[in-house]
Each structure stands twice: as structure tokens, then as C-alpha cells.
N, C-alpha and C positions, 0 to 999 in steps of 0.2 A: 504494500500500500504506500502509495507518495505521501510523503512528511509533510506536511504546511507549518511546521514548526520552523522550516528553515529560510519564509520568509520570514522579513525584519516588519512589522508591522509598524513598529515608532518608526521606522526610516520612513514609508508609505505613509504616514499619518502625517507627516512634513512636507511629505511632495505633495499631499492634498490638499495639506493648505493654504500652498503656492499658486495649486493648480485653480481654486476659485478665486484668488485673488487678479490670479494672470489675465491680461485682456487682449494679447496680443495671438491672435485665433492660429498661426502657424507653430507659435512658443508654446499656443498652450497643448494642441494635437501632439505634440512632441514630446511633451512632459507626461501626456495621458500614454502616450506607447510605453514611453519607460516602466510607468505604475502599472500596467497590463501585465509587461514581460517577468517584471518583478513577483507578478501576485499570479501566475500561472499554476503555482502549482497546485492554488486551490482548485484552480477548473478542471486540472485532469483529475486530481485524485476524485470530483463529483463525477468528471464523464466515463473515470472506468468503474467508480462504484455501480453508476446508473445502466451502461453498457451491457451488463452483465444481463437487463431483462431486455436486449434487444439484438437485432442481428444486423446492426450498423456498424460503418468500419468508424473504429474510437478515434480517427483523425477528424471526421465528418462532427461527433459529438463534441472534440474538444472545441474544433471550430464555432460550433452553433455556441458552445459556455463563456466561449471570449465574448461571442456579443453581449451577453447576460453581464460580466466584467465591463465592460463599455462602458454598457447601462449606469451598473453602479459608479460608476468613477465619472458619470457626467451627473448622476443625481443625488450622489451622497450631500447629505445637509449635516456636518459638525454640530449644530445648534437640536436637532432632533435625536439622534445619536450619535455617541463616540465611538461605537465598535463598527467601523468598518469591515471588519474579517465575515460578521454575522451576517451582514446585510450584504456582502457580493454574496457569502454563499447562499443566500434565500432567492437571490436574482437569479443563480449563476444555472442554481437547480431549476427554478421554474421555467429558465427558458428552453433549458435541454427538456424538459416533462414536457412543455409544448409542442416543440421539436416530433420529438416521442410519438404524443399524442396524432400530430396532424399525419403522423407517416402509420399510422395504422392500417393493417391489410385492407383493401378495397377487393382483390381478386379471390374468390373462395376456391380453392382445391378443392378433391376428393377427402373425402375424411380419411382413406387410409393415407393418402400422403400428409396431410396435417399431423397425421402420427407421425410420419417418419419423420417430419420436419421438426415437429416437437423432441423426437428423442435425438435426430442430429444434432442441436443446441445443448440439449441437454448433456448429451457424452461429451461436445466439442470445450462444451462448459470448465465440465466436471476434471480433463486432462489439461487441460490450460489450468487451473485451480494445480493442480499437482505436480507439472512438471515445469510452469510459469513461461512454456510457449505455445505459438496456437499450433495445433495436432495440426496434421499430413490428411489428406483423403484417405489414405492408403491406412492410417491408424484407428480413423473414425470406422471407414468400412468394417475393419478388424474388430472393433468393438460392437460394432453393429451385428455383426454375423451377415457380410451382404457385398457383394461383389463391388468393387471401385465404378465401374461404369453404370451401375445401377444408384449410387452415392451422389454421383454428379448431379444425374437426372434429379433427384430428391435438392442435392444443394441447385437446383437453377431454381425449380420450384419456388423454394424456401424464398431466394432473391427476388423471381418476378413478383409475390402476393402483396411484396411492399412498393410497387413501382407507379406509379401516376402518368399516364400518358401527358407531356406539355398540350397533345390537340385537343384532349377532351374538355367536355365544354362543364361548366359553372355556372348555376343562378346565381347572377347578382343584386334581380331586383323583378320586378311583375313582368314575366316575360320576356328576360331580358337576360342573354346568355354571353359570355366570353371565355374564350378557352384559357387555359394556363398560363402560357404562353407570354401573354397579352399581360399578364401580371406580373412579370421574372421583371423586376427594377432594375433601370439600366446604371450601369456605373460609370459615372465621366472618366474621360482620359486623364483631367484634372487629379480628380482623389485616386487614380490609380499611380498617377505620375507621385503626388506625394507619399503613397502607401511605398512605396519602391524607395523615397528620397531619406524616407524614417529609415527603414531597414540598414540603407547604405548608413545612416549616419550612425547609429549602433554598431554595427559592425567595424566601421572604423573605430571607432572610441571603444571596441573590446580588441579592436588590433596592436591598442597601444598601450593597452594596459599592461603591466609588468606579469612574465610569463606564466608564475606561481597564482597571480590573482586570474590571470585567464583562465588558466586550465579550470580552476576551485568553480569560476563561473559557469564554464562547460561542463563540469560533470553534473552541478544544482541544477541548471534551467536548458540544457539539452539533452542530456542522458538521464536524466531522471533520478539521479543518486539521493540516497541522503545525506545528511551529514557524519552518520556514523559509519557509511558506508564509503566513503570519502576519504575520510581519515585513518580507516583499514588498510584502503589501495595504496595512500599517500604515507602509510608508517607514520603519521602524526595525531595527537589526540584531537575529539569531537572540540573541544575548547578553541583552540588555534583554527579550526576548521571556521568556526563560529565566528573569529573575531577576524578572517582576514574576510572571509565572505561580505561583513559589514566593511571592511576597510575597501573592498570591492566595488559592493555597490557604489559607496560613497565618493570615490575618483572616480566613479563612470559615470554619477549624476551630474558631479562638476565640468566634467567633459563637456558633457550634452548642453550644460548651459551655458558654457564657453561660447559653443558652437550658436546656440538662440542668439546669444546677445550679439554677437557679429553679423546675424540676420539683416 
């Protein structure tokens, strides 16, 4: 299970308070990705808790949980609550539940392949749970008692019962239909060109970090490590783990606003 212990919460409780005071809307998006990348590891550890009652791929869910993060770090109010932590997680989960919810099967199978689909998840579950990767066809069949090409046929199943054609159409109103399609919000070249401009600017400001505090970065918020797990691979205790992570963050925040202020 991912640690949320080893984000720094008083750090993020600082950048929040910058972040509503900031009025300059490029300074302030850039300060908001920082707080996101920082607090990620609450979204996965809700999107692989929640994943486990779904047959989405967990990159799909972490994705949808950052929105739900978004959210909160554009609506947190200090003045109503001080626990930030509480209230992304209550965001971070409803939005993945919604998520969830609106991908509910539309296509009904045969009730014997609903079984099989049922105990596919079910054993695919149950060997991920025990050996912490996701099982082979070739394993699941095995457990299944059931030939690999007969497995497939059950796994496409499984995939299409969640699938929404973009042409089918939608009531939107008294008579009045639009397909999918017609709904997929388009995204300017604009906020795509800045979504690219954040990344590079993070990336550089972790290129310069000194190599001990890089790596401590990449093992917390890309490899998924914790911090006791960290300080096992690295032969140094959880303490020093703990205090360079914050020495970390803290030169990559000043980085980043180095960078704003010459905006």
C-alpha cells in the first residue's frame, strides 16, 4: 500500500497559502502542479484501493483522482478547514466513484460469461494480492481450469460490457438527442502548450537538483517507494530519508519560483 505519510503536509499547507494569495494566473497554474505532484501519492494509494472493485487500467483511475486533487487545491478554503489531507481525499475518492459509476456495464453478456468474467477478476485479483504482479493469461487460465484461447474470448468480453460507443446517441432534453461525441470537451492548443511548459519546467528544476536529493525524489513520487523502503535500498535510516526529502522538496519549490518570478 502507498504511504501518504511521506508527503510533507506543513510544506503543502505553505504553498496553499501562497497559492490563494497569488494573482498572477501563469504563477499561480505552476505553483498548483507543484502541490498536485507533491500530494500524488494520496491519489494513487485511493485509485489502487478503489481499482481493486473495477476492471480499469489504474493509470486511467489515477488520472481521473488528479482531477478530484485539482479540484481541491483550487477550492480549499483555510478559513472552513485546516486539514487539507481530509478534504482532497473526500474529493479525490468521489471523483474516481463517479468515474466508476458512469462506466458501469451498458452491454449485458450471457450469464454464463458474467460468471466467467466474474471469477476472471476475481483469481486475476486474488494472484496480484499475492504475488504483487498482474498474473499472465496463461496463469489465470491455469487457475481457471480453461484453455488460454478460450480466456481471451472471456477477457475481451469482460472489456467490451464497459465500452460506450462515442456515436450512440443521448437524451439531452424533450426530444432532443446528441451522440457522445459531440460532448468529448475540446482542449486548446493553448493549455496543452502550457501543460507541456509545467512538465519541462519541473523537470528541469529536478535536473538540477543535487544527485542524492534527485534520486530520494524519484524513488517517492515515480517508483512509488516509501520511505522505509528507500532507506533499505539506500543503507541509510527512515530519519535522513525524511529530512532530505523535505530538504528536496524545499530547493525544488524555490526553483520553481525563481523561475515564476522571471516570468
Amino acid at each position: 500500500m502507498l504511504n501518504v505519510n511521506l508527503v510533507n503536509f506543513e510544506q503543502v499547507d505553505e504553498w496553499l497559502k501562497e497559492y490563494l494569495k497569488m494573482e498572477n494566473p501563469q504563477k499561480k497554474i505552476k505553483l498548483q502542479n507543484l502541490i498536485t505532484m507533491t500530494c500524488m501519492p494520496i491519489v494513487k494509494r485511493i485509485a489502487h484501493t478503489l481499482a481493486r472493485r473495477s476492471t480499469d487500467p489504474i493509470e486511467d483511475i489515477i488520472q481521473i483522482g488528479s482531477v478530484g486533487l485539482i479540484k481541491a487545491i483550487r477550492s480549499f478554503d483555510p478559513s472552513v478547514s485546516n486539514n487539507f489531507k481530509s478534504y482532497a481525499t473526500y474529493l479525490v475518492t468521489g471523483e474516481i466513484r463517479h468515474y466508476l459509476r458512469d462506466k458501469a456495464s451498458v452491454v449485458k453478456a450471457p450469464r454464463a460469461i458474467q460468471e466467467l468474467c466474474y471469477r476472471f477478476n476475481k483469481i486475476s485479483t486474488e494472484i496480484l494480492d499475492e504475488v504483487g504482479e498482474k498474473p499472465s493469461d496463461k496463469e489465470v487460465a491455469a487457475k481457471m481450469e480453461m484453455p488460454v484461447t478460450e480466456l481471451k474470448y472471456v477477457i475481451n468480453e469482460d472489456r467490451r460490457k464497459n465500452i460506450i460507443s462515442l456515436d450512440q446517441l443521448d437524451l439531452q432534453s424533450d426530444d432532443e438527442y446528441t451522440n457522445w461525441t459531440d460532448r468529448i470537451p475540446d482542449i486548446s492548443y493553448e493549455e496543452m502548450q502550457n501543460i507541456k511548459e509545467d512538465r519541462l519546467l519541473l523537470l528541469d528544476c529536478l535536473n538540477n537538483l543535487e544527485p542524492d536529493l534527485k534520486e530520494i525524489i524519484d524513488m517517492t513520487y515515480f517508483q512509488d517507494l516509501s520511505q522505509k523502503e528507500i532507506s533499505v535500498k539506500l543503507g541509510v535510516s527512515q530519519m535522513q530519508i525524511s529530512r532530505k526529502l523535505k530538504r528536496a522538496l524545499s530547493i525544488l519549490y524555490d526553483m520553481v519560483q525563481e523561475r515564476l518570478n522571471a516570468v
